[in-house]
mmCIF entry with sequence, helices, sheets and N, C-alpha, C, O atoms, coordinates in Angstrom:
data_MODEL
# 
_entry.id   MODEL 
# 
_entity.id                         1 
_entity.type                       polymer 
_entity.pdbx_number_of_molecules   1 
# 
_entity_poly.entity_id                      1 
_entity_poly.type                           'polypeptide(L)' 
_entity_poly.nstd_linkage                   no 
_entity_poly.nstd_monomer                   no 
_entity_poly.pdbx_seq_one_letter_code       
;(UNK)(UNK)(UNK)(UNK)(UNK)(UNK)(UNK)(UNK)(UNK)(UNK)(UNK)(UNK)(UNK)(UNK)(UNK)(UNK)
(UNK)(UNK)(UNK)(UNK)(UNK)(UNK)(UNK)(UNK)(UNK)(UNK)(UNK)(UNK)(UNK)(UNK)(UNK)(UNK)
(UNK)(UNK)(UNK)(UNK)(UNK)(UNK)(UNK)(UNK)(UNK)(UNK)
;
_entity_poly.pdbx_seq_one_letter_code_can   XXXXXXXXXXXXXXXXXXXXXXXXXXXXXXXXXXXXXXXXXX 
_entity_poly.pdbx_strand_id                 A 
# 
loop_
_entity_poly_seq.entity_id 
_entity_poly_seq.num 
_entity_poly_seq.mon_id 
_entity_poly_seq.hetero 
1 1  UNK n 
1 2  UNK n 
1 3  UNK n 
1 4  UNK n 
1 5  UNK n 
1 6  UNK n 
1 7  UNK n 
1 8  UNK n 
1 9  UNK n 
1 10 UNK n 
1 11 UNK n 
1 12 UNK n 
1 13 UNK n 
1 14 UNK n 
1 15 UNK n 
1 16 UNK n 
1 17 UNK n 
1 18 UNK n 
1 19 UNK n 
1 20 UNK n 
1 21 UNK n 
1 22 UNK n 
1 23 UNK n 
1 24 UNK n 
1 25 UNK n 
1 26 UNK n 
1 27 UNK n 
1 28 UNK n 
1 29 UNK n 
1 30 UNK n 
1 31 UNK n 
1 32 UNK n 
1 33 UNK n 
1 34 UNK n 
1 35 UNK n 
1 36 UNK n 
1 37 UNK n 
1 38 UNK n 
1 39 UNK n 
1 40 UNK n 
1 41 UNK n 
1 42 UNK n 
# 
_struct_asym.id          A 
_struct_asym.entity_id   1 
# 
loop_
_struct_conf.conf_type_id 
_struct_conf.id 
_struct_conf.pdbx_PDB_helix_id 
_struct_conf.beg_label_comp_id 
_struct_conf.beg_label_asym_id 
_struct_conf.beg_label_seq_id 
_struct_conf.pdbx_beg_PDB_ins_code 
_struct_conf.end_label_comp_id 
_struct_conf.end_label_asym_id 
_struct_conf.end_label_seq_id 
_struct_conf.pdbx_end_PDB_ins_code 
_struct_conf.beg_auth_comp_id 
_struct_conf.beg_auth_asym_id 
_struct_conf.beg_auth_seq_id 
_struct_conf.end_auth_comp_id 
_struct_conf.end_auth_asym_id 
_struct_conf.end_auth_seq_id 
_struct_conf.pdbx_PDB_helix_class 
_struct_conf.details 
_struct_conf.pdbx_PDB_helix_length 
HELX_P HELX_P1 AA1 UNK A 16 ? UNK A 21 ? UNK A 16 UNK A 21 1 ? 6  
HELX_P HELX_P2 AA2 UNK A 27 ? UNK A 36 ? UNK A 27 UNK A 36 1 ? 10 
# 
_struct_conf_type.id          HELX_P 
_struct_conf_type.criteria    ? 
_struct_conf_type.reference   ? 
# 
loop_
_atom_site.group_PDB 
_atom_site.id 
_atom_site.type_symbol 
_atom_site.label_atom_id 
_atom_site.label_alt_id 
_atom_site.label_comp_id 
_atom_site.label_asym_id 
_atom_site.label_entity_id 
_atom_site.label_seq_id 
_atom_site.pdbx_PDB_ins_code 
_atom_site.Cartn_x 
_atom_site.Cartn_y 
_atom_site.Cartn_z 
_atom_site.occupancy 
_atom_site.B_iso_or_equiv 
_atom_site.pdbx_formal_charge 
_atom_site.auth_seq_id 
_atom_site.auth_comp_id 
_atom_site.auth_asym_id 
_atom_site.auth_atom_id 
_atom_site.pdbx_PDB_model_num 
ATOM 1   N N  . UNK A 1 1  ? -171.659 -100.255 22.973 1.00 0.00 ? 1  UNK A N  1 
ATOM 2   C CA . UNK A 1 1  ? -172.281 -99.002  22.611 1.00 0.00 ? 1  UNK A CA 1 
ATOM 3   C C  . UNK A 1 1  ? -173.170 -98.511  23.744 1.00 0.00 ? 1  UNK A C  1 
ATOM 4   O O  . UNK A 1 1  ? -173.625 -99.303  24.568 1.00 0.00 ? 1  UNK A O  1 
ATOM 5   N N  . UNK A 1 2  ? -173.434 -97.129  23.789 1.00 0.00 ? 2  UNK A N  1 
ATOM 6   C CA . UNK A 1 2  ? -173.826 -96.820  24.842 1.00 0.00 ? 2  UNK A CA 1 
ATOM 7   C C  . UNK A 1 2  ? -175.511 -96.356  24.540 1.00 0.00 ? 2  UNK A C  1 
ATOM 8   O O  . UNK A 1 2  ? -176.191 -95.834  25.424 1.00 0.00 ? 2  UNK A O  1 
ATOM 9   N N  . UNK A 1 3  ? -176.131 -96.690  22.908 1.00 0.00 ? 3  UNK A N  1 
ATOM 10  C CA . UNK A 1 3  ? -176.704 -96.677  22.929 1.00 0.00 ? 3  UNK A CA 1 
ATOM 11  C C  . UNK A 1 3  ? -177.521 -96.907  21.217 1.00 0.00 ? 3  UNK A C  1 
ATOM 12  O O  . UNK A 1 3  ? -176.643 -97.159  20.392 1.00 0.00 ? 3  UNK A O  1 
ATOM 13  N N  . UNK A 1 4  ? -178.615 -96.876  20.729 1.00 0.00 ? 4  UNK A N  1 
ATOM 14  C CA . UNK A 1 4  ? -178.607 -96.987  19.153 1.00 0.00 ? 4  UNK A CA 1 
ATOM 15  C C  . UNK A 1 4  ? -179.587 -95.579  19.121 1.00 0.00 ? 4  UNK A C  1 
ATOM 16  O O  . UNK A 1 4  ? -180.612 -95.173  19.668 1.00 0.00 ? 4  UNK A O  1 
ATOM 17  N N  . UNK A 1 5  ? -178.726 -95.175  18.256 1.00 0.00 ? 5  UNK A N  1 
ATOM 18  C CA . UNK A 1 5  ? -179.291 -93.354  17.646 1.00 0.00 ? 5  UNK A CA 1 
ATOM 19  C C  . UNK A 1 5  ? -179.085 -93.609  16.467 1.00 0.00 ? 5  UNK A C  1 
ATOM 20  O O  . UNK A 1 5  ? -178.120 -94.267  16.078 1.00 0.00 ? 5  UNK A O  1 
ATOM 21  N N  . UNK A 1 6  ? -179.980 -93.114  15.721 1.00 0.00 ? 6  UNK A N  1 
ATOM 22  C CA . UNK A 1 6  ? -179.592 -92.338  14.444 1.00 0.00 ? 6  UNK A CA 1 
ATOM 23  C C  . UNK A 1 6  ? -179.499 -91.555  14.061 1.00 0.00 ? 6  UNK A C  1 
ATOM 24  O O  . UNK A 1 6  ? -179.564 -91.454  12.836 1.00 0.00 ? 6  UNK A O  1 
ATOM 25  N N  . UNK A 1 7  ? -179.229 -90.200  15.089 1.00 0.00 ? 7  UNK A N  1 
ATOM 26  C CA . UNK A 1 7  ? -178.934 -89.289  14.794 1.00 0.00 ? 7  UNK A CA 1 
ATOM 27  C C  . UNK A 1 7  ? -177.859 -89.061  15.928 1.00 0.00 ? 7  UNK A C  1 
ATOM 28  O O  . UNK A 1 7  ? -177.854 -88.061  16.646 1.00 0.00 ? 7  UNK A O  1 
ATOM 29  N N  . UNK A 1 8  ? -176.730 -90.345  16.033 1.00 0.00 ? 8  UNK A N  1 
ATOM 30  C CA . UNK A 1 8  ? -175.312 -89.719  17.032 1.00 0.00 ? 8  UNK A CA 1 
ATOM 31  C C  . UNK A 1 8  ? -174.759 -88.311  16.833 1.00 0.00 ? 8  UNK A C  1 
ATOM 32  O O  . UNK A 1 8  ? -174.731 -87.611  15.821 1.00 0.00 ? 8  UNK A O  1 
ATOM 33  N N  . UNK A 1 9  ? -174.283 -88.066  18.196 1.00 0.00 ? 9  UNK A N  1 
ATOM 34  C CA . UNK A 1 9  ? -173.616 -86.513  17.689 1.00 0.00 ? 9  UNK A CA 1 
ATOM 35  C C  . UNK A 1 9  ? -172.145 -87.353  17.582 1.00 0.00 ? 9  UNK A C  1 
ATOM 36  O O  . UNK A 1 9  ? -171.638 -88.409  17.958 1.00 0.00 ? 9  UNK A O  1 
ATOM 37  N N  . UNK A 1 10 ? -171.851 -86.239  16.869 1.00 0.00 ? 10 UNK A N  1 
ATOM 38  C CA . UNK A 1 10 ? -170.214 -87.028  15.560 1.00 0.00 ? 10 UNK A CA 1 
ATOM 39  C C  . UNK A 1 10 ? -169.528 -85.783  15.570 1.00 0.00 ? 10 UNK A C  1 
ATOM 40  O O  . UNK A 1 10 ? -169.132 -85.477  14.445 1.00 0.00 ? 10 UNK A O  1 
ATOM 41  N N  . UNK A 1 11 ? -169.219 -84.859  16.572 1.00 0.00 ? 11 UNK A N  1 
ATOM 42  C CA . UNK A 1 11 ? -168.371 -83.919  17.459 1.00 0.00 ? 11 UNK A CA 1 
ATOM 43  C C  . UNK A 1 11 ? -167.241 -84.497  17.861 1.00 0.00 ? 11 UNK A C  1 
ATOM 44  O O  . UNK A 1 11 ? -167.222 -85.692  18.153 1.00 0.00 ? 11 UNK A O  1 
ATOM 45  N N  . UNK A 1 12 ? -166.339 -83.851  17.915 1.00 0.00 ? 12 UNK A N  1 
ATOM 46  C CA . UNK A 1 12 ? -164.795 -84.113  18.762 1.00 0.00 ? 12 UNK A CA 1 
ATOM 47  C C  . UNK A 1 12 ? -165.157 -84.626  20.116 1.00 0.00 ? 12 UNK A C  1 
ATOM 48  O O  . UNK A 1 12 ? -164.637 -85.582  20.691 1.00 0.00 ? 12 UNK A O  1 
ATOM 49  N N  . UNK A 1 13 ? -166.222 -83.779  20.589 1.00 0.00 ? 13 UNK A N  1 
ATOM 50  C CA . UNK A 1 13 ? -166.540 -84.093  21.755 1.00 0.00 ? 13 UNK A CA 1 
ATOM 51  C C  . UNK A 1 13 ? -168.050 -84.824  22.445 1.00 0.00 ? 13 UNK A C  1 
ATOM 52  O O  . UNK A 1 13 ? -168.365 -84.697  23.628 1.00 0.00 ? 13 UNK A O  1 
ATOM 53  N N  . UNK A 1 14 ? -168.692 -85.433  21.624 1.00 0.00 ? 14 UNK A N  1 
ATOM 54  C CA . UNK A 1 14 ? -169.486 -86.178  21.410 1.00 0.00 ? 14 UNK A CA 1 
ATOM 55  C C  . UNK A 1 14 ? -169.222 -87.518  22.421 1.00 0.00 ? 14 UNK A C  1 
ATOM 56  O O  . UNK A 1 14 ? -168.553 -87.345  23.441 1.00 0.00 ? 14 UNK A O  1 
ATOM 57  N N  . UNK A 1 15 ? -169.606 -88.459  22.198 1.00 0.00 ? 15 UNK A N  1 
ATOM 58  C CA . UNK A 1 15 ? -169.903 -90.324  22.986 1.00 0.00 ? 15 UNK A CA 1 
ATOM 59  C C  . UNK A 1 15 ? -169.639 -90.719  21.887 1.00 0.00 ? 15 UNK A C  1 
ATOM 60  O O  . UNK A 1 15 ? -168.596 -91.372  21.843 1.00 0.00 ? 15 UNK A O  1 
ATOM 61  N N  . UNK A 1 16 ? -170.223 -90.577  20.850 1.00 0.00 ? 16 UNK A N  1 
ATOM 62  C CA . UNK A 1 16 ? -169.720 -91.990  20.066 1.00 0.00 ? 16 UNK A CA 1 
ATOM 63  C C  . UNK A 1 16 ? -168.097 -91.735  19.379 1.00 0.00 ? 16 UNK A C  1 
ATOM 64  O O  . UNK A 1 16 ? -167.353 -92.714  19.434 1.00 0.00 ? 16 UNK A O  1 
ATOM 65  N N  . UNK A 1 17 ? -167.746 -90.921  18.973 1.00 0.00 ? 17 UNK A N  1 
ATOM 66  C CA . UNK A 1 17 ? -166.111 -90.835  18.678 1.00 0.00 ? 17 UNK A CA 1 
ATOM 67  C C  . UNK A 1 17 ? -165.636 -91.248  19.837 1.00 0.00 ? 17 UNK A C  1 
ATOM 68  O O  . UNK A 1 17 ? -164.787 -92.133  19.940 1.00 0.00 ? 17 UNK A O  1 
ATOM 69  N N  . UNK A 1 18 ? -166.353 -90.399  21.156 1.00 0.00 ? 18 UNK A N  1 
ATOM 70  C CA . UNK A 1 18 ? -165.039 -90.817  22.205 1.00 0.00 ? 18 UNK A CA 1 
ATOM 71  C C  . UNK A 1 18 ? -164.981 -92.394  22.699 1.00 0.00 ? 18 UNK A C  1 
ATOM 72  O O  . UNK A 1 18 ? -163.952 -92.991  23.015 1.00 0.00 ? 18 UNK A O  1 
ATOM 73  N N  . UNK A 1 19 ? -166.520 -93.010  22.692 1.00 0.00 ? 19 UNK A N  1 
ATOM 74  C CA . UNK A 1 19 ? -166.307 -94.563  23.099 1.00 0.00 ? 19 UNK A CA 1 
ATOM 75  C C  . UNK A 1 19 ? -165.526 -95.177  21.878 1.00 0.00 ? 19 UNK A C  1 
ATOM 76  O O  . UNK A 1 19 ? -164.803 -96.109  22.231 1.00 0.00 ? 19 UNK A O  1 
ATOM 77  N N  . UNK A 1 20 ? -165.476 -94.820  20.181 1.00 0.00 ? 20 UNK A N  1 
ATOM 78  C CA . UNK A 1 20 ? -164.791 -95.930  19.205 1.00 0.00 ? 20 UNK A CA 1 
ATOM 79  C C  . UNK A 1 20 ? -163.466 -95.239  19.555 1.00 0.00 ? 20 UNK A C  1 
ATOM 80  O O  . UNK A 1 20 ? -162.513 -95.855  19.079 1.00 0.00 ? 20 UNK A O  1 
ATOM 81  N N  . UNK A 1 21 ? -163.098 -94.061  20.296 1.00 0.00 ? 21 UNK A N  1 
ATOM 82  C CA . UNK A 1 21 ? -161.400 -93.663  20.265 1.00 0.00 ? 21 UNK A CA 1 
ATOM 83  C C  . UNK A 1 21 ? -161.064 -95.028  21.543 1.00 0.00 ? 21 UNK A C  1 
ATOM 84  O O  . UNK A 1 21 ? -160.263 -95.879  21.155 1.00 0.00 ? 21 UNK A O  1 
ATOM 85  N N  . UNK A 1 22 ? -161.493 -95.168  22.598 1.00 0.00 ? 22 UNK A N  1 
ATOM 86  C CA . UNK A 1 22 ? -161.376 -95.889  23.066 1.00 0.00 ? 22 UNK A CA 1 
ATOM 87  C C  . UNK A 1 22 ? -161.364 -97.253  23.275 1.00 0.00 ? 22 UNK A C  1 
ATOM 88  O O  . UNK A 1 22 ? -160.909 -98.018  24.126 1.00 0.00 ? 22 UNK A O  1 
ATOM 89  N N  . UNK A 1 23 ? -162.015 -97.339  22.220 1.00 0.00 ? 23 UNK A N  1 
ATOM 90  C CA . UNK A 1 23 ? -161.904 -98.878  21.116 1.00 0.00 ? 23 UNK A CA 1 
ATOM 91  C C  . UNK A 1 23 ? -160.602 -98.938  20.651 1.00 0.00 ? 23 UNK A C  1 
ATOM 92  O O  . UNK A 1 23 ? -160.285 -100.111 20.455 1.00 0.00 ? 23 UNK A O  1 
ATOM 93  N N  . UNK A 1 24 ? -159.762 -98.193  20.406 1.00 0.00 ? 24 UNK A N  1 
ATOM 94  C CA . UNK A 1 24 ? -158.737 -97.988  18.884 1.00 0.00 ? 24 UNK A CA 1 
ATOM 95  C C  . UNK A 1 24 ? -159.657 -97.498  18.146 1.00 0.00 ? 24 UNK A C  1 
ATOM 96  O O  . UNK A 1 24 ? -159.163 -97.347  17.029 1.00 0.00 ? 24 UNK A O  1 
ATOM 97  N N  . UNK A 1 25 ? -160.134 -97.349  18.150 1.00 0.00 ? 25 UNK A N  1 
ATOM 98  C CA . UNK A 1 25 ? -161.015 -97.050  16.274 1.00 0.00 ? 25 UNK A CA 1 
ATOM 99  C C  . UNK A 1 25 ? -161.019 -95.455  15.934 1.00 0.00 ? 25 UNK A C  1 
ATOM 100 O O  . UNK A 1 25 ? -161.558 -94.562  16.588 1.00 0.00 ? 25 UNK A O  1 
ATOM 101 N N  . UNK A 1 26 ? -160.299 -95.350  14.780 1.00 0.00 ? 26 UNK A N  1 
ATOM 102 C CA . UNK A 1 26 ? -160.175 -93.631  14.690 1.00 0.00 ? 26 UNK A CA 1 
ATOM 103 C C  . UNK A 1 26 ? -161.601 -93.294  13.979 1.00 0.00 ? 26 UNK A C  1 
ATOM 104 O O  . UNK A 1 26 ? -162.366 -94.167  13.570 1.00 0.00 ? 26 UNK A O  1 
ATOM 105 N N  . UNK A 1 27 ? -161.831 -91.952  13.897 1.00 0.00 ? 27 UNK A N  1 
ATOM 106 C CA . UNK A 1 27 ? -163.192 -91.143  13.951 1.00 0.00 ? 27 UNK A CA 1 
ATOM 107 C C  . UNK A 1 27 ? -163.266 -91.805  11.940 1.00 0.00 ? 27 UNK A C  1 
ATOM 108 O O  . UNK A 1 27 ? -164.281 -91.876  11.247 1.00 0.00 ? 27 UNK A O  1 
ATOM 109 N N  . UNK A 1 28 ? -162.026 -92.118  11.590 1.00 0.00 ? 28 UNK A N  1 
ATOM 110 C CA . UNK A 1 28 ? -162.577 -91.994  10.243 1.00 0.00 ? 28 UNK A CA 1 
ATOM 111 C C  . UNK A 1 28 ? -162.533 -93.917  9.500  1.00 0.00 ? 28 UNK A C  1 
ATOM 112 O O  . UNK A 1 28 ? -162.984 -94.426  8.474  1.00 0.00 ? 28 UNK A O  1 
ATOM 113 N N  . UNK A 1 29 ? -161.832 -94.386  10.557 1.00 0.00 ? 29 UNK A N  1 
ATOM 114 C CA . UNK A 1 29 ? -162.399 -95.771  10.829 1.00 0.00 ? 29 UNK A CA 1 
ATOM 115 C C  . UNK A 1 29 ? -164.042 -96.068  10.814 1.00 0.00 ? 29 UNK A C  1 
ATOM 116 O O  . UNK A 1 29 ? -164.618 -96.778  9.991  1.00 0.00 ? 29 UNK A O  1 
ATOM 117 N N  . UNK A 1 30 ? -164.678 -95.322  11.969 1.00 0.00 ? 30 UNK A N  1 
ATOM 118 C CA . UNK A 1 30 ? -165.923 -95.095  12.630 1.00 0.00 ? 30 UNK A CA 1 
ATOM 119 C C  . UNK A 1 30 ? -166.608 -94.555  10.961 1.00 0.00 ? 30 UNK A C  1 
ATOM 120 O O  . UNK A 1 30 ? -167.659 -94.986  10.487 1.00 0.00 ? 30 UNK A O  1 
ATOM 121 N N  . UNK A 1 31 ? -165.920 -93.787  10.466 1.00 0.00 ? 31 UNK A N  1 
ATOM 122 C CA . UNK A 1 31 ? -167.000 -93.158  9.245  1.00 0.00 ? 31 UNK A CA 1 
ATOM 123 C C  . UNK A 1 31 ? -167.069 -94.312  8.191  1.00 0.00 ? 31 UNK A C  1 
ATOM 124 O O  . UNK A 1 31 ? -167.994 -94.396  7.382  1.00 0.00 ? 31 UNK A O  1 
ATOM 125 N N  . UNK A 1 32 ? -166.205 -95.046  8.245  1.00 0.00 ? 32 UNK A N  1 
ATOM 126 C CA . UNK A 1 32 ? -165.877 -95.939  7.200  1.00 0.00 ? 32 UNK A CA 1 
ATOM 127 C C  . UNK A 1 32 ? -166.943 -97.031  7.097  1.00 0.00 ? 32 UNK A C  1 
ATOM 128 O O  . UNK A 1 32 ? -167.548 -97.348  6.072  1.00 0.00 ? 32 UNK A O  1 
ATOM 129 N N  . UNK A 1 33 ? -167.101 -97.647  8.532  1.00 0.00 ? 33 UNK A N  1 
ATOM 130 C CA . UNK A 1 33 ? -167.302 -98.907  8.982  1.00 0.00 ? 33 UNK A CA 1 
ATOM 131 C C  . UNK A 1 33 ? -169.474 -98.087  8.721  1.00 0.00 ? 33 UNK A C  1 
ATOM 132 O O  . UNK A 1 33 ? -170.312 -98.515  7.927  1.00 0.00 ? 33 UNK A O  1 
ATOM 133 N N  . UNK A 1 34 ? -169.596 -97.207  9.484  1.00 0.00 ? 34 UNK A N  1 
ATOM 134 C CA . UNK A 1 34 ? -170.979 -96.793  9.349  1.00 0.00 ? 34 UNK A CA 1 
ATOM 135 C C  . UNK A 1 34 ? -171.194 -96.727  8.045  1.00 0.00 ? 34 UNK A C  1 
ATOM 136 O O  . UNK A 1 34 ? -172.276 -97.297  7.910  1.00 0.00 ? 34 UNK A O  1 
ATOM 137 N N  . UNK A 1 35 ? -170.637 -96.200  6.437  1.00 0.00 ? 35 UNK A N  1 
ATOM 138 C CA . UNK A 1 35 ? -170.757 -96.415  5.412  1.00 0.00 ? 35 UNK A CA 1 
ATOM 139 C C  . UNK A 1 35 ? -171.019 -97.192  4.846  1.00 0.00 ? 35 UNK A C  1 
ATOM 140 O O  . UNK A 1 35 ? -171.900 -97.148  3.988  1.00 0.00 ? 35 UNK A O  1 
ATOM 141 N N  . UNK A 1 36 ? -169.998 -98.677  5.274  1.00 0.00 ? 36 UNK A N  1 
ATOM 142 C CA . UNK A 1 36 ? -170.130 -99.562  4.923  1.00 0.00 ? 36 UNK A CA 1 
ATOM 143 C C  . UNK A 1 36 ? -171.423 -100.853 5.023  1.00 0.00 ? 36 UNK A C  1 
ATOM 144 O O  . UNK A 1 36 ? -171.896 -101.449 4.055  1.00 0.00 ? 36 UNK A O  1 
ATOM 145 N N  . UNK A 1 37 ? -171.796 -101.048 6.494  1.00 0.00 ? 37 UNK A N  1 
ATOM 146 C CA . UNK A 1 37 ? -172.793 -101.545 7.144  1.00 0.00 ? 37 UNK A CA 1 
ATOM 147 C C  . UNK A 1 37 ? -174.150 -100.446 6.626  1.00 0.00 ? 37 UNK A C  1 
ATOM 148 O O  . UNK A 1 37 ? -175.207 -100.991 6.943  1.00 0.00 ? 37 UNK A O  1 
ATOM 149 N N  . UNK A 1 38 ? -174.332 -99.448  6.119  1.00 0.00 ? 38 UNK A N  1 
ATOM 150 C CA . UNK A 1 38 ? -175.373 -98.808  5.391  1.00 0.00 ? 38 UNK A CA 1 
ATOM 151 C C  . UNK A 1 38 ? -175.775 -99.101  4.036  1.00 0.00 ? 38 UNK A C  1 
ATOM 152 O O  . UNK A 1 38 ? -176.930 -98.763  3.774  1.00 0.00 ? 38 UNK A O  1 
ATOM 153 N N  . UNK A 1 39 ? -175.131 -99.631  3.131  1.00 0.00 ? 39 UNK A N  1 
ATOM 154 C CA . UNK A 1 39 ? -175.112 -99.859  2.065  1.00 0.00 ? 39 UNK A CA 1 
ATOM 155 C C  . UNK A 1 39 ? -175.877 -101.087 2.194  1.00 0.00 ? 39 UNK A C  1 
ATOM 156 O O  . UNK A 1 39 ? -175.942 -102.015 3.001  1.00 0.00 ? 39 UNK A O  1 
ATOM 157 N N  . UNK A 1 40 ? -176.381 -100.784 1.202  1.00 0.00 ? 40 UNK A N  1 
ATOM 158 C CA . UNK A 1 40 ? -177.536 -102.027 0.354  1.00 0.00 ? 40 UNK A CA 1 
ATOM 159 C C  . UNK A 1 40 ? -176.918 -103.291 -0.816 1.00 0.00 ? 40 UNK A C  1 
ATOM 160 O O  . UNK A 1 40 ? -177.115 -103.254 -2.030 1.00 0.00 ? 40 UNK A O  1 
ATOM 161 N N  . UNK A 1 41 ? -176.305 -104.142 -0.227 1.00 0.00 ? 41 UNK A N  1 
ATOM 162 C CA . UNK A 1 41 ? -174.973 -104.686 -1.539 1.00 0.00 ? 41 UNK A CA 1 
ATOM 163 C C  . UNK A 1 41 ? -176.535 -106.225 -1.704 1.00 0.00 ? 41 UNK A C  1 
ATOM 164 O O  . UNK A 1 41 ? -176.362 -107.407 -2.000 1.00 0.00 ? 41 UNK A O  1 
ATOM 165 N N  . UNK A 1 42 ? -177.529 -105.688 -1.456 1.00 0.00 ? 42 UNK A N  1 
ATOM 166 C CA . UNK A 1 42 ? -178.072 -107.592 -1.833 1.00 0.00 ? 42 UNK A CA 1 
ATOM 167 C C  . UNK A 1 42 ? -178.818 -107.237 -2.807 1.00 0.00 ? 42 UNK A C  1 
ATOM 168 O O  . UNK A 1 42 ? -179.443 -108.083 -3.447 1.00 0.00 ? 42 UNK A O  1 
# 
């Protein structure tokens, strides 16, 4: 990661879509995985 924000820009043309496209990771992978790791499951 190129950096920790909490407020990433989440644009087509943004850094963080374009570094997880370059992962493999599609933009809605990326939405998935941030959903998930947000949640409070304890």
């Amino acid at each position: 990661m190129l950096e920790i924000n909490t407020q990433p820009g989440m644009t087509a043309t943004s850094l963080t879509p374009e570094q997880a496209a370059f992962c493999g990771i599609s933009g809605e992978e990326l939405v998935n995985h941030l959903l998930e790791i947000a949640q409070c499951d304890e």
